[in-house]
Each structure stands twice: as structure tokens, then as C-alpha cells.
C-alpha positions in Angstrom: -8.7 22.9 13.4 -4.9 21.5 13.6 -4.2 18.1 11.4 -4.5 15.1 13.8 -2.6 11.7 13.0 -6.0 9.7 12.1 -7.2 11.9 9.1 -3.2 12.3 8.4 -3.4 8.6 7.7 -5.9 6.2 7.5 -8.4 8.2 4.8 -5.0 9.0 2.9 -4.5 4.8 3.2 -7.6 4.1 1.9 -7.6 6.2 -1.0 -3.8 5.5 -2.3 -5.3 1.9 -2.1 -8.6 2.5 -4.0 -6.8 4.2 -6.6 -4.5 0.8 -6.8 -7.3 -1.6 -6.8 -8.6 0.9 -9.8 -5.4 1.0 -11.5 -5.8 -3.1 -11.1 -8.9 -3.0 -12.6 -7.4 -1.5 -15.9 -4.2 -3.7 -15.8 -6.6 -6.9 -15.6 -8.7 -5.7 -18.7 -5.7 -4.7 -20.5 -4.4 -8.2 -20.2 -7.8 -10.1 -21.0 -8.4 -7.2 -24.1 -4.6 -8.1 -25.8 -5.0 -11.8 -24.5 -1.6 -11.3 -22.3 -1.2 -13.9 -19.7 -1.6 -11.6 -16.6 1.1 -13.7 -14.8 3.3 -11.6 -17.0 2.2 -8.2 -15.0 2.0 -9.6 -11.9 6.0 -10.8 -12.3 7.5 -7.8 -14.1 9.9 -5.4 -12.7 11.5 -2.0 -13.9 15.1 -3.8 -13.2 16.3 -7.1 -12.4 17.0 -5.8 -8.5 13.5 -4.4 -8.0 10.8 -6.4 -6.9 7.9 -7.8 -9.2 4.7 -5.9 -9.0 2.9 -8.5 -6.7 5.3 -7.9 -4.1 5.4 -4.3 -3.9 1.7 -4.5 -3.5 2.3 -6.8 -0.7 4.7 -4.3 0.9 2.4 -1.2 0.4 -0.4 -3.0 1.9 1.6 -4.3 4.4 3.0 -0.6 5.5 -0.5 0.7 6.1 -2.2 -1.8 8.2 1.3 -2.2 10.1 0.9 1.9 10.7 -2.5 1.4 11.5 -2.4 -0.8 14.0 1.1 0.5 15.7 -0.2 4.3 16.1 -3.3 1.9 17.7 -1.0 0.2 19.7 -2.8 -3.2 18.6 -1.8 -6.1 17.2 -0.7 -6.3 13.4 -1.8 -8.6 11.6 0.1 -10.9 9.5 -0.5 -12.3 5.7 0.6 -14.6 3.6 2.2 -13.1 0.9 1.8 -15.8 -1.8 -0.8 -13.7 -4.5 0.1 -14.7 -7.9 -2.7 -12.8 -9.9 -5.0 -10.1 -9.6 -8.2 -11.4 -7.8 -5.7 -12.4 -5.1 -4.1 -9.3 -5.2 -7.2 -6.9 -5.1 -8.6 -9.6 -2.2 -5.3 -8.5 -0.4 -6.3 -4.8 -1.0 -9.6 -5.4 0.2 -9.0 -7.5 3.2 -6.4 -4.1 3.9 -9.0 -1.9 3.7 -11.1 -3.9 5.5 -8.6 -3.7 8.3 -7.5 -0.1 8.4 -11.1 1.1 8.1 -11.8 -1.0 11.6 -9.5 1.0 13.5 -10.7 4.6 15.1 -10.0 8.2 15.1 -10.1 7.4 19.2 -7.5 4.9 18.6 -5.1 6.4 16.4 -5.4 10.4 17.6 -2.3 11.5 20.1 -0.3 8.6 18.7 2.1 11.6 17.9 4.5 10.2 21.0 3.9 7.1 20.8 7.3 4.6 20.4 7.3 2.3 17.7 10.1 -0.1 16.9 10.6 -1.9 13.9 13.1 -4.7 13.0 14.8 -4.6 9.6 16.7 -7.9 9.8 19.6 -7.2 12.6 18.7 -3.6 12.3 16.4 -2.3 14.7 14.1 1.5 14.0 12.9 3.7 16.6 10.4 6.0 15.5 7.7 8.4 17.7 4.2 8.3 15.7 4.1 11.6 14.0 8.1 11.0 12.8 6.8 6.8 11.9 3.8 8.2 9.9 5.2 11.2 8.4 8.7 10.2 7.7 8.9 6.2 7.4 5.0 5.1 6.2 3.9 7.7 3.8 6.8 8.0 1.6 7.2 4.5 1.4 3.9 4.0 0.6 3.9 6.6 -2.4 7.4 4.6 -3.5 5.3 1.3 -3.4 2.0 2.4 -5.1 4.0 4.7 -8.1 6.3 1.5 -8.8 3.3 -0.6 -9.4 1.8 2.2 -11.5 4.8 2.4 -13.6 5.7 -1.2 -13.8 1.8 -1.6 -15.5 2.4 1.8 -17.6 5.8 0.4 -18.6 3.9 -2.8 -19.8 1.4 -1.2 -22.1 -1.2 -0.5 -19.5 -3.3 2.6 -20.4 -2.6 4.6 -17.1 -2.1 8.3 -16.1 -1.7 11.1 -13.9 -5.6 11.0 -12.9 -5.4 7.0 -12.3 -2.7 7.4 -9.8 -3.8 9.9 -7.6 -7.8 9.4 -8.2 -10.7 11.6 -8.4 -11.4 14.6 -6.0 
């Protein structure tokens, strides 16, 4: 059986996700266990023209249920994106998950052609499906998760190879 777009992405969503949320779970415990204000995670960077950590979750979570929904050709939906500290950002996760998990294999399957247009600013992106998924969401979403992983590890967090990419 031949790859199709919905295993291709939404299971691979979910997971990347779970494995944040778990990765969260450490960071959270870390901070309470060395009584470090976890403001001080959620606001650290690796350099000064990087985002802070809650906003690269807000991006990652942002890319998937933004691909979900275009290969669906349905409505995105929009958050906030005003978390400040880990329950908000794990509800974020959640309400993600939530999301992406709602939308079919019936819906996303042959989405290979379909056009999807983003805006950038001034600058407009034309992508077909298979090229959006492959080429645009899924690298950008490993970018997203490993800088949160190694903004944590950089800040003391106990993290490793198995935390990132999860259990089999």
C-alpha cells in the first residue's frame, strides 16, 4: 500500500506534539524541583533574534492545524497567542490535538493537488498539498519542536534523544 497524505501527516502531528507536551511535562517539574520561576523557560531563547520558547510552540502548533485544515479544505482556526506558562501552553497543545484528530483520512486523502496559498506579510506562497506538507509543514515543524527542546535542554532541563522523538 503506497503512503497517502493523511497518515503522512496528521498521526506524525500528533505524535511530534505528544512528545512536546511530555518534554513540557519534564520542563514544568524541573522548574518546581530547582524552585526556578517557570516564566524564565517560557521567555528564553538560544539568541536574542530567536523567538522565546512560548512562541515557537505557538508557531508549531499553529503549522499543523493550519495544514490540517488546508489539505481539508476547511476553515483554520485561529488562537490567541497570549500563553505565558505551561498549563496554557500544554492547553494550546491539547486544544491542537483536539483539532487535528477531528479531521478525517476522507478529508485529507488526494489533497496531493490541492492549491494552497499562504500570505507571509506582502509575500504570498503557492504550494500543491503533497509539496505544502512535505516541503513547507513538516520541516518547519521539526525546526519548531527541536528549538523548544533545545531552548529547555540549554536551560538545565533533563532532556534527550528518546524525549524528542518518543517511544515506538
Amino acid at each position: 500500500m503506497s503512503l497517502t497524505m493523511y497518515p503522512a501527516s496528521i498521526p506524525v502531528f500528533v505524535r511530534m506534539l505528544g512528545n512536546l507536551s511530555a518534554i513540557f511535562d519534564k520542563a514544568a517539574a524541573h522548574a518546581e524541583a530547582k524552585k526556578i520561576d517557570p516564566s524564565v523557560f517560557i521567555n528564553a531563547r538560544l539568541a536574542p533574534d530567536m523567538y522565546p520558547l512560548s512562541r515557537q510552540v505557538q508557531i508549531a502548533t499553529d503549522l499543523v492545524k493550519g495544514c490540517a485544515a488546508r489539505l481539508a479544505g476547511i476553515e483554520v482556526p485561529g488562537y490567541e497567542d497570549n500563553e505565558t506558562t505551561f498549563p496554557e501552553l500544554q492547553a494550546r497543545i491539547g486544544k491542537t490535538v483536539a483539532f487535528i484528530q477531528s479531521v478525517t483520512a476522507a478529508q485529507i486523502d488526494d489533497s496531493e493537488e490541492r492549491g494552497i496559498s499562504l500570505k507571509f506579510g506582502t509575500r504570498e506562497a503557492h504550494f500543491l498539498g503533497q509539496a505544502y506538507l512535505l516541503d513547507f509543514v513538516l520541516p518547519n515543524l521539526y525546526f519548531h519542536i527541536t528549538i523548544a527542546y533545545a531552548i529547555l535542554r540549554h536551560n538545565g532541563v533533563e532532556l534527550g534523544k528518546m524525549d524528542y522523538v518518543g517511544n515506538y
